[in-house]
C-alpha positions, 0 to 999 in steps of 0.5 A: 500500500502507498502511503503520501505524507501531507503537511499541515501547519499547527502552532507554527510548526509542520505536523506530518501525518500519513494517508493510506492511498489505495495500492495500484495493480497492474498496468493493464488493469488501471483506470485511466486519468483523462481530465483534473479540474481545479476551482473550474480551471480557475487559479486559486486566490486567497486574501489573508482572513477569508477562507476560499471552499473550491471544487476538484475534480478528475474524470476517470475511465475503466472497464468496470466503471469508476467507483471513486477518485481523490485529489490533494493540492501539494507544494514542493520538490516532491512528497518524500522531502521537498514538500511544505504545504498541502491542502486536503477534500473535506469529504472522505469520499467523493461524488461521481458522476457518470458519463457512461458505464465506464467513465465518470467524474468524481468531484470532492470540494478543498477549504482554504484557510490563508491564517492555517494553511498557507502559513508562508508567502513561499506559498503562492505560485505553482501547486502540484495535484496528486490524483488517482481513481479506483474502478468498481473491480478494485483496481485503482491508479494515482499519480503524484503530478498528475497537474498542477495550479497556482494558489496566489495572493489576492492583490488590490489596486487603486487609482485617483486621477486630479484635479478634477475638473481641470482645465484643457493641456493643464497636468493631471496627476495619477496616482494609486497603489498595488498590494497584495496579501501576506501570508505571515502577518496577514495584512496587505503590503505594497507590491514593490517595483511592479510595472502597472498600466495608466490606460485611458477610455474617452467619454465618447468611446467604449475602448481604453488604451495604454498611455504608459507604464509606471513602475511601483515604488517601494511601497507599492505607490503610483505617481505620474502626470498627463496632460488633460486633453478630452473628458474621459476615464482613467485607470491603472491595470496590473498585468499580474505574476506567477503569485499574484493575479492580474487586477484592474481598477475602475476608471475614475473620470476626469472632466477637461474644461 
């Protein structure tokens, strides 16, 4: 029988603790993976407080049929010694839906908790899926990559555009903030040298382009100028990263006299 080690974080410390995986017979026999869903192919974004349920899903064929499926989330080099987080389904078994008598999807839900489970921004990034299926005669078949996700921390933006009104081919300042969750203090900090876009829509038109990019300082805070030309829409647009997702403000409308 295989036995995975999972990681949890308990007062600050890593706990291990063993789950039995049903043992994979031969080849021949196995149930074959053919589709993983994590959070509806969405990437998985928490804040620092608010706790996130997501669904997973593996969608498994065998001859006999499929009589259940598992997948856990699971950050590291690998399960033996690299790994520092996992996330594990709330059910001990999961729900299959048949899609005819040999294939089914088998769906389980995950709670994420950012105070509990993702006790270090080292976190945020790319999270490997262990999953497996077991067929209704018994034999079964898992796999430690079987695909991967990113878990990341939840940014914010903000923009403000002045003065307003202002009047034609005088200077309008932009100013804003990206930041993001952290994990460890669990407070929002300044996202520091990012490239955001200023990008501006005029009143008459449904399209915003990009007029420049400006670099976040060392607090997360952006500052550049414009010339006021046209009654419109300014805002800012943060094209995201590996651990943290894209975000977009609002347009905050200008009035040029």
């Amino acid at each position: 029988m295989r036995i995975r080690s999972t990681v949890a974080a308990a007062s600050g410390a890593l706990v291990l603790s063993a789950l039995a995986v049903p043992a994979a017979h031969a080849a021949s026999a196995d149930p074959v993976l053919s589709k993983i869903t994590i959070n509806g192919g969405k990437d998985v974004v928490l804040g620092t407080t608010a706790k996130k349920t997501i669904t997973v899903s593996v969608t498994a064929s065998h001859a006999s049929g499929i009589e259940d499926g598992w997948l856990i989330l699971w950050h590291g080099k690998d399960q033996d010694e690299g790994m520092d987080g996992a996330l594990l389904p709330n059910e001990d078994e999961s729900t299959c839906k048949a899609a005819n008598a040999t294939t089914s999807t088998c769906s389980l839900t995950i709670t994420i908790d950012p105070k509990v489970d993702l006790y270090k921004n080292a976190l945020a990034g790319t999270w490997h899926v262990l999953a497996g299926a077991e067929a209704k005669d018994g034999s079964s078949y898992y796999s430690d990559y079987a695909a991967t996700t990113k878990v990341q921390r939840l940014s914010k933006l903000t923009v403000n555009a002045a003065p307003e009104p202002v009047k034609k081919g005088k200077t309008i300042t932009v100013t804003g903030k990206l930041s993001r969750a952290n994990w460890e203090d669990h407070a929002y900090h300044g996202y520091t040298g990012q490239p955001v876009k200023l990008q501006f829509r005029k009143k008459t038109s449904s399209t915003y382009t990009t007029v420049k990019t400006v670099k976040t300082n060392g607090t997360g805070n952006l500052k550049t100028t414009v010339k006021a030309s046209v009654d419109g829409y300014w805002r800012y647009s943060f094209a995201g990263t590996s651990t943290t997702p894209a975000i977009t403000t609002a347009g905050d409308f200008v009035d040029v006299k």
